[in-house]
VMD Tcl script that draws the C-alpha trace (Angstrom):
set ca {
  {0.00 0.00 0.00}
  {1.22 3.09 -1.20}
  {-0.08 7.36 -0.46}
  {-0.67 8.17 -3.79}
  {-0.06 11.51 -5.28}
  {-2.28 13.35 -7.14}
  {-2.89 16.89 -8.18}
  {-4.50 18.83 -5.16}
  {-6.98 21.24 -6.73}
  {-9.57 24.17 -5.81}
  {-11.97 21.83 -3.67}
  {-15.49 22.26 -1.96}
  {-14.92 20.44 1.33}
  {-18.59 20.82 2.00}
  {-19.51 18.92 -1.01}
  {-17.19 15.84 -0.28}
  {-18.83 15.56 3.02}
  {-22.36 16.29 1.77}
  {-21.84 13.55 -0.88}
  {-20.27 11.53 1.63}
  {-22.86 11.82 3.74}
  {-25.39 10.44 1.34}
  {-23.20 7.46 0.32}
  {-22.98 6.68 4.10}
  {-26.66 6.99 4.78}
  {-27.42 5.09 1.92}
  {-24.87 2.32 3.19}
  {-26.05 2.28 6.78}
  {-30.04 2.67 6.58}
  {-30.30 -0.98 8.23}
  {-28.18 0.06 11.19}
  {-30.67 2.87 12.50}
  {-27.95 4.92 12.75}
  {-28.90 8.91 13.13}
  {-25.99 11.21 11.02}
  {-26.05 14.52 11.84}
  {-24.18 17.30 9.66}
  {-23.80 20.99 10.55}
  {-21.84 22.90 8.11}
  {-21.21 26.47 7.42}
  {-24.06 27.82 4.69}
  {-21.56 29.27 2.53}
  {-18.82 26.96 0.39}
  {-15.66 26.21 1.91}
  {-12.63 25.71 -0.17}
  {-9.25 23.68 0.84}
  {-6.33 22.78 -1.99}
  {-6.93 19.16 -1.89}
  {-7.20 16.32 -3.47}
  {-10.72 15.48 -3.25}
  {-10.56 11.85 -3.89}
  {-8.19 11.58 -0.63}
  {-9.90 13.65 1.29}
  {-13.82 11.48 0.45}
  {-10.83 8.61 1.66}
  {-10.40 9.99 4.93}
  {-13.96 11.28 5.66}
  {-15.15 8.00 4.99}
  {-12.48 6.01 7.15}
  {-13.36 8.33 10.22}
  {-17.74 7.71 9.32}
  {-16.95 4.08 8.98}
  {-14.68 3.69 12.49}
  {-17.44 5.57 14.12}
  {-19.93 3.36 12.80}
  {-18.38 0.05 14.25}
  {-17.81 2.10 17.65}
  {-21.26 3.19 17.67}
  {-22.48 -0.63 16.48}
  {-20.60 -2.17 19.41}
  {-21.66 -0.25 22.19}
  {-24.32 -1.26 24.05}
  {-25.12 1.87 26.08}
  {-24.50 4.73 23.90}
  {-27.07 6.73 21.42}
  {-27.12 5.78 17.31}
  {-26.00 8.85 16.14}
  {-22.95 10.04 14.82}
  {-22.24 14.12 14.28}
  {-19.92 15.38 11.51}
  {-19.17 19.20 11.70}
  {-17.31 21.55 10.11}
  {-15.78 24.74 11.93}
  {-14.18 27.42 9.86}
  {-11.74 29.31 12.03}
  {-8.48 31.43 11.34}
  {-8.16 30.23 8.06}
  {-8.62 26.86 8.68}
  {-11.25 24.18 8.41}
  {-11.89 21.99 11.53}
  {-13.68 18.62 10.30}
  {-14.68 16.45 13.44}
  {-16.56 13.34 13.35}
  {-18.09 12.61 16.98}
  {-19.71 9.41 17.95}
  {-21.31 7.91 21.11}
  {-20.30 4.94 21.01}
  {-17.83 2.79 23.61}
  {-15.09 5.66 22.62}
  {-11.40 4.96 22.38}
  {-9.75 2.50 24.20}
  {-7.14 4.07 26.73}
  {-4.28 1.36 26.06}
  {-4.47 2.26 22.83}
  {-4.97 6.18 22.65}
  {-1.38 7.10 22.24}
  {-0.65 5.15 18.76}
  {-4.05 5.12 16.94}
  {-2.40 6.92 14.10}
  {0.34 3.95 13.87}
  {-0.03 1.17 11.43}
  {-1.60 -1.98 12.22}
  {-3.00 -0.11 15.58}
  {-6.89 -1.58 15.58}
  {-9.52 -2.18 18.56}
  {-11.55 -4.18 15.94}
  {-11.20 -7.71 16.05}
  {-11.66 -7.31 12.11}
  {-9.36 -4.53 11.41}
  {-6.24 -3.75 10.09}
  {-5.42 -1.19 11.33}
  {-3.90 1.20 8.52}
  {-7.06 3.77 8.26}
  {-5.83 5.77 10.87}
  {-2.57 6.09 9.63}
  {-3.22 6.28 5.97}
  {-5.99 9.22 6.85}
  {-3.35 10.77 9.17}
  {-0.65 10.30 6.20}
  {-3.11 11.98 3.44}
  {-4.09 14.94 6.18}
  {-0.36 15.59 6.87}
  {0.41 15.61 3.40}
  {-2.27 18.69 2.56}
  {-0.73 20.33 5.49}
  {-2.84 19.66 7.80}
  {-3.09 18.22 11.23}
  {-5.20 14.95 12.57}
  {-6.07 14.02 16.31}
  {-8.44 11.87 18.57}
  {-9.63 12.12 21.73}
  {-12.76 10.54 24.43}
  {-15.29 12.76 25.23}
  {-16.24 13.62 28.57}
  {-19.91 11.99 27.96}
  {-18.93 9.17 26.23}
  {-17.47 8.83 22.31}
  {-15.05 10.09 20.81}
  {-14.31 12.59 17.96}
  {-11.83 12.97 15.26}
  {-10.98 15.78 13.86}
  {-8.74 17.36 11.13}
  {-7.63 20.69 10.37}
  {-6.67 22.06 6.72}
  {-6.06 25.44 5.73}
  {-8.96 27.78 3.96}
  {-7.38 27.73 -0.09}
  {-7.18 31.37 -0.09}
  {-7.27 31.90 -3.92}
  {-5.48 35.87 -3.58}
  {-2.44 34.06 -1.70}
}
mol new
graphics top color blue
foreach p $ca { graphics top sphere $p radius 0.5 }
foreach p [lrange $ca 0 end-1] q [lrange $ca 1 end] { graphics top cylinder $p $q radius 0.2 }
display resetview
C-alpha cells in the first residue's frame, strides 16, 4: 500500500462531506444509525485532493460506525461538523459509542494499531498520512460523555495568496 499523489486542486470540502454523507446513509439505513451534519451555509474551499480527502472522511464515518455498532449503552447517532476558524477548516466526526480505548490512545495513528477484532489497522494512519500531506493536522480524543471525535484541520485555499 502506497499514499498516492495526485494533483490537489480548488476543492469544496462541504460537497465531499455532503456527498459523503449520502453514500454513508445510503450504506447504513439498516443500522438505524442517526448522522447529523452541521456545516457552514456558505462553500468552503481547501487545496486538496478530493478523492483523498472522500478517503479519509469515509475512514473516520466508517470507524465511528463500528464504535457506535458495538456499544451497548451509547445513542445511534454520529455528528460530523465543520468549523471554519483562522483560516482553517476543523472537520470532526463525533460518535457515542464505547469511545477509544485508553491502552491504545497514544498510537491510533500507527499502522496496524486496531480495537476491531476485524481490522487492520492502517485507516488511521493512511488518513493521518493523506491529512499531513495537505498540510494539515489529525487528532483523537474521548469525550467527557462518552465517544469520541476525530478531527482534522486544513487550511482555507485562499485563492489571492
Amino acid at each position: 500500500m502506497k499514499l498516492e499523489r495526485r494533483e490537489k486542486e480548488k476543492t469544496d470540502i462541504n460537497a465531499l462531506i455532503i456527498e459523503i454523507s449520502d453514500i454513508f446513509r445510503t450504506g447504513t439505513a439498516n443500522y438505524d444509525i442517526e448522522l447529523i451534519v452541521r456545516l457552514p451555509d456558505r462553500p468552503v474551499y481547501i487545496f486538496a485532493d478530493g478523492i483523498q480527502m472522500q478517503q479519509v472522511i469515509m475512514n473516520l464515518l466508517s470507524n465511528a460506525t463500528h464504535s457506535v455498532l458495538a456499544s451497548e449503552t451509547g445513542e445511534k447517532k454520529i455528528v460530523m461538523s465543520g468549523l471554519p476558524e483562522n483560516g482553517n477548516i476543523t472537520l470532526s466526526v463525533r460518535d457515542y459509542g464505547r469511545g477509544i480505548d485508553p491502552e491504545i490512545i497514544g498510537r491510533l495513528f500507527k499502522p496496524f494499531v486496531t480495537s476491531k477484532n476485524d481490522g487492520m489497522g492502517i485507516g488511521l494512519a493512511i488518513s493521518k498520512a493523506i491529512i499531513e500531506d495537505h498540510q494539515g493536522t489529525i487528532r483523537a480524543e474521548n469525550m467527557p460523555d462518552g465517544g469520541a471525535q476525530f478531527s482534522f484541520s486544513l487550511k482555507i485555499y485562499d485563492h489571492d495568496a
